[in-house]
TIPATOR-373077 format. One record per residue (C-alpha): x, y, z. Coordinates in pm, whole numbers, plus 32768, in hexadecimal, padded with zeros to 4 digits. Layout:
REM residues N
XYZ/...
//
This chain:
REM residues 415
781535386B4F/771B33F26B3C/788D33756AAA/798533F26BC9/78BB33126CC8/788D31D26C09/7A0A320A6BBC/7A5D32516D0E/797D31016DA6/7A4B30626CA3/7B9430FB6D31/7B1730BF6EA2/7AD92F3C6E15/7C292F156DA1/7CC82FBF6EF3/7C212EA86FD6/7D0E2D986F0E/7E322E9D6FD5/7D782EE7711C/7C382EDE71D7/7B46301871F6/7BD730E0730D/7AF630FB743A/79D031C67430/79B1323B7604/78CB330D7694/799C33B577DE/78C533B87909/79A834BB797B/796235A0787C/77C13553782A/77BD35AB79BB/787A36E979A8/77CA37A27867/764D36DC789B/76A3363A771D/76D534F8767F/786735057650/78EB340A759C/7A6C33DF7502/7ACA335E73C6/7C2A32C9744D/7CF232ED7358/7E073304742D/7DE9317C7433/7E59310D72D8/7F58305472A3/804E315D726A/7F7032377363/7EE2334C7270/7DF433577165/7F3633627049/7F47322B7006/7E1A323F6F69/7E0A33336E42/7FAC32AC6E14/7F3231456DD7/7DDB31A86D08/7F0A326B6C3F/7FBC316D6C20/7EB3308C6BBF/7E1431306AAB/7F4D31906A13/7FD130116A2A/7E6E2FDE6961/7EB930D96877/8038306B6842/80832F4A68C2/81FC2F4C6869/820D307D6948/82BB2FEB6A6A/838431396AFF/82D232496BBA/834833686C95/82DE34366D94/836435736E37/830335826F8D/83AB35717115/825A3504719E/811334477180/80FE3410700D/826A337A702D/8216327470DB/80CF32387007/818F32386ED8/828631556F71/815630627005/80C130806EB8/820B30196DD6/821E2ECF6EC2/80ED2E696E87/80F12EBB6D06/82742DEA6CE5/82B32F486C56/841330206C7F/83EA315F6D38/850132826D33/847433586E5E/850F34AD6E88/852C35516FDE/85D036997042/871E367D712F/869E37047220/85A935DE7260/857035457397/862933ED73C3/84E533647463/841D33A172ED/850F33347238/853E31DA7309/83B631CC72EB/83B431FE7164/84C5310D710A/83D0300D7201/82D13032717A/836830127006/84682F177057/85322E846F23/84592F296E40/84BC30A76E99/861A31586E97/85E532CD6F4D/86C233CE6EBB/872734E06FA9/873C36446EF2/871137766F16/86F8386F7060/858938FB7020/845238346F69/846D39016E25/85BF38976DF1/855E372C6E50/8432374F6D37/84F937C36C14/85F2367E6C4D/84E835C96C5F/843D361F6B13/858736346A82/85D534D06AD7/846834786A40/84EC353268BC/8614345B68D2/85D832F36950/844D330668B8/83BC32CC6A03/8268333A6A50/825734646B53/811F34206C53/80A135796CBB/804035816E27/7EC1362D6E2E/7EC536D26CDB/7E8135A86BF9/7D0535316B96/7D4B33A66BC5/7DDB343F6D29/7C9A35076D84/7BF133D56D23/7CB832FE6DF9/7C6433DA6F34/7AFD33D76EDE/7B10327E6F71/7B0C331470C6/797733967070/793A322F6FC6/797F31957133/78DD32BB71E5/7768325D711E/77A531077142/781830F772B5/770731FC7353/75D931757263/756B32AE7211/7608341371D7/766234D372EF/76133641731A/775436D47319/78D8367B72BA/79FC3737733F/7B04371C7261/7C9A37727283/7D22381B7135/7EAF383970D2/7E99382B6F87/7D44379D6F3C/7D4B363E6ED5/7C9935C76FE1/7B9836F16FEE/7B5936BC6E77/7B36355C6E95/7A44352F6FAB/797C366D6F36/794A36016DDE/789E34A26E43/77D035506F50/773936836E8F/76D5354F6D6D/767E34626E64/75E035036F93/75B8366C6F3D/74F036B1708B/767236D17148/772038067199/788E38287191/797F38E37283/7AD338FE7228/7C2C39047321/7D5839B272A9/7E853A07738F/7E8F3B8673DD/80033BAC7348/7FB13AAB721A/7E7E3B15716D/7E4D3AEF701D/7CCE3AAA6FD7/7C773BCB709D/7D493CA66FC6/7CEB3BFA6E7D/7B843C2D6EEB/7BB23D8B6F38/7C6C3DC66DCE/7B9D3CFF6D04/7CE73C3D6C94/7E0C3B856D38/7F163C586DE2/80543C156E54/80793C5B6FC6/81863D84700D/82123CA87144/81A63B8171E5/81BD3AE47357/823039767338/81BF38F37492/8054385A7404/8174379872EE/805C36B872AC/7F6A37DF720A/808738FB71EC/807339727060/80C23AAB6F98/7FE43A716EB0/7EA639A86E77/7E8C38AB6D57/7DFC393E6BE9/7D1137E86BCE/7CB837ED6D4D/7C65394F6D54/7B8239166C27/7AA838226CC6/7AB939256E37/7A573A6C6D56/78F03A326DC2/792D3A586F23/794E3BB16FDC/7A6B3C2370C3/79733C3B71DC/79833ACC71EF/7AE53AAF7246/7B603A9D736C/7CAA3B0873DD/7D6D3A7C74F0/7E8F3B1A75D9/7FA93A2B75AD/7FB13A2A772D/7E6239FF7764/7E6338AD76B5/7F8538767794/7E8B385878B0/7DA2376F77FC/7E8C36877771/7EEB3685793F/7D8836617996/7D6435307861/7E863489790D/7E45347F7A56/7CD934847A6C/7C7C33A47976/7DF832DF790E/7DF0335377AB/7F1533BA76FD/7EC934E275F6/7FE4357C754D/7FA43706753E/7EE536EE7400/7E0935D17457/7D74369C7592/7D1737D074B1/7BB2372D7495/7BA83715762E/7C4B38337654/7B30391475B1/7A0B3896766F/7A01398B77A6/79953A8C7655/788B39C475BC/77F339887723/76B93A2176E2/7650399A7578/76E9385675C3/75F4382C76FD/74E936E576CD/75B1368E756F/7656357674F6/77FF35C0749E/78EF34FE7420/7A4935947451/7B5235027366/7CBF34E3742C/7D7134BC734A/7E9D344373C6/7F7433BF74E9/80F333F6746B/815534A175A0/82E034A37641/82C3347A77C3/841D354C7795/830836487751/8265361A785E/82F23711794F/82D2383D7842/81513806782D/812C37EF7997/821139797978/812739E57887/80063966793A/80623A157A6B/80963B5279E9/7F903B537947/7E943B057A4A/7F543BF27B1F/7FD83B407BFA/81543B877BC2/82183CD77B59/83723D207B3F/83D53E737BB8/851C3F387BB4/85383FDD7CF8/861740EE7D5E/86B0406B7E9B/875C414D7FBE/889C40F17FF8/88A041208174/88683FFD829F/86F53F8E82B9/86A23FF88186/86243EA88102/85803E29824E/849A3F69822E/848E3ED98098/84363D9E811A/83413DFD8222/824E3E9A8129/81F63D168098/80F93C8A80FB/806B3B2A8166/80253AB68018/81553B347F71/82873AA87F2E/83C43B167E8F/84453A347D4D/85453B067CB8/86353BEF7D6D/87733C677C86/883D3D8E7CCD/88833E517B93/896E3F7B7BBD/89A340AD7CC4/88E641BC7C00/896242B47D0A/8A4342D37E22/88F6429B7F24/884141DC7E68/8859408E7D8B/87443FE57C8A/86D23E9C7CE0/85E13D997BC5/850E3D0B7CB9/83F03BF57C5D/82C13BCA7D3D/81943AE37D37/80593AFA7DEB/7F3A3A347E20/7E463B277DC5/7E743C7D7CE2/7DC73D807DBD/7F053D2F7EA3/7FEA3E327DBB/7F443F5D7DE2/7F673F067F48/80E73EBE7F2B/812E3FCA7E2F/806340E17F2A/813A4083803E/828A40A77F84/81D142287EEF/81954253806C/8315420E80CE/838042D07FB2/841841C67EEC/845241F97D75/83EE40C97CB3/83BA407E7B28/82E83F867ADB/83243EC379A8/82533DA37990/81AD3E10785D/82C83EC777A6/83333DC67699/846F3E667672/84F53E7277C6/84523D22780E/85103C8A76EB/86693D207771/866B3CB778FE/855C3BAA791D/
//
């Protein structure tokens, strides 16, 4: 291990001839709310705005070292290490083939061929990310390009451990504690590997998304597993399965130290990040906020650094988080109600709101009966306890409702 840190000083060396250290903040905001030293490692404020960039061009580096007439390398990615790869292959004077699915958003793709300029062509294939891997590695067997692995790569891992490098130099000393998102592990491997070498004294905590977590499961299994389904919302951290060489350096850790966030809870902290303090997170670089409120009590009087990772976030997005954030705070339901078809009917409906509530989605579906009709109604509130008020009074008038705020399918159909 005495190796892994000189070589990753060396690697965090070579990265300032690309970029500055990213800032090192403590947030008054949140030292004030949990009675701790917080402090963020922004890596939302690279140059491509995540911490990719740096494993792709330590990568790139060190196999440019090794082979310097190597001067074609691939990636497979619709995201962060796209645009790293494609910052990276600038820099280098290097040609980069960058595979994306279809289905890609025209905003990443505009990004990615920005960021690369003359140096990258982007080759559109595939509907789903497997599909978009294979062509990729196929396209690596026939041209002789070299492939660059997005987490589970050692001169990657490496790469990321820059992050720790920065965190040692920039605080002075180590801090007590690091809070750490994990997709598939490159940045958890990178930054834990330095730290346990260089300042054994700090604890870990780990952030996975609730519908995207792969440590937890390879902790729990003793091996990496491929997740039977996973939600795509945190895109950022979202991954089947963790990486054989990150999970190797993670094995010491226990599943008790990972965290696991409600997609739509980090909804509300990326909100509160935004407005409150005028940072931009994408949904995996709030996981490390976004875990706080339940390491309150043995985070109390201690120093944290929090790494956000990154800040890749489509304000086309933004009125889905503010959805999710909602309903999840409880402070908007959808209901199908089972309206009488007879005059008055909906002023009594409407009567039973109350100050604070206001209607923001009213569809009429389909007459289920003669007398009666269903109606998909949205309602938002300024503070929870108001529905059990709301839905009393309609029990009380003998309305038949459904509500389906929380059931996925339903959701998924008519919201």
């Amino acid at each position: 291990m005495n190796d892994f840190v000189q070589d990753a000083r060396s690697a965090t060396k070579a990265i300032r001839g690309l970029f500055p250290a990213t800032p090192l903040q403590r947030n008054d905001h949140l030292s004030a709310r949990y009675g701790a030293e917080i402090w963020l490692k922004r890596e939302d404020l690279t140059p491509v705005r995540s911490y990719k960039l740096r494993g792709a061009f330590n990568a790139m580096r060190k196999m440019r070292e090794k082979t310097p007439d190597q001067r074609h390398f691939v990636c497979a990615s619709a995201g962060n290490h796209a645009q790293g790869v494609a910052f990276a292959c600038r820099h280098f004077g290097v040609a980069g083939t960058i595979f994306m699915p279809v289905t890609t958003p025209q905003q990443k793709i505009d990004k990615t061929r920005m960021f690369g300029g003359d140096a990258v062509k982007i080759q559109l294939t595939g509907d789903y990310f497997d599909q978009t891997l294979a062509a990729a590695q196929e396209f690596c067997r026939a041209e002789g390009a070299h492939f660059l692995a997005p987490f589970d790569d050692s001169d990657v891992i490496e790469g990321q451990a820059s992050v720790a490098v920065e965190m040692l130099d920039q605080l002075g000393r180590a801090p007590d504690m690091v809070v750490l998102p994990v997709g598939g592990g490159g940045l958890a491997a990178g930054v834990t590997s330095l730290l346990r070498e260089a300042a054994p004294e700090v604890e870990f905590r780990f952030v996975e998304p609730l519908g995207g977590a792969s440590l937890h499961a390879a902790l729990l299994a003793g091996e990496t597993v491929k997740l039977p389904k996973v939600n795509s919302f945190v895109d950022g951290a979202a991954v089947g399965r963790l990486g054989e060489l990150t999970f190797e350096r993670l094995r010491w850790a226990s599943a008790d130290l990972v965290h696991l966030a409600p997609e739509d809870r980090v909804c509300i902290t990326m909100l509160e990040m935004l407005n409150v303090e005028g940072i931009v997170l994408e949904p995996a670089g709030a996981l490390s906020v976004d875990v706080l409120p339940e390491l309150a009590e043995e985070i109390r009087g201690k120093t944290v650094i929090c790494v956000t990772s990154g800040g890749n976030f489509d304000f086309e997005r933004l009125p889905e988080v503010k959805e999710r954030a909602q309903r999840f705070a409880g402070l908007k339901k959808y209901f199908i109600l089972r309206m009488p078809q007879r005059p008055g009917a909906l002023k009594e409906f409407l009567s039973m709101l109350g100050s604070e509530d206001d209607i923001s989605r009213f569809e009429y579906l389909k007459k289920s009966a003669r007398n009666f009709g269903s109606v998909l109604i949205g309602i938002e509130t300024k503070r929870a306890e108001n529905f059990s008020i709301f839905t009393g009074r309609m029990e009380a008038a003998g309305f038949t409702y459904r509500d389906i705020t929380n059931d996925d399918a339903l959701s998924e159909f008519l919201i």
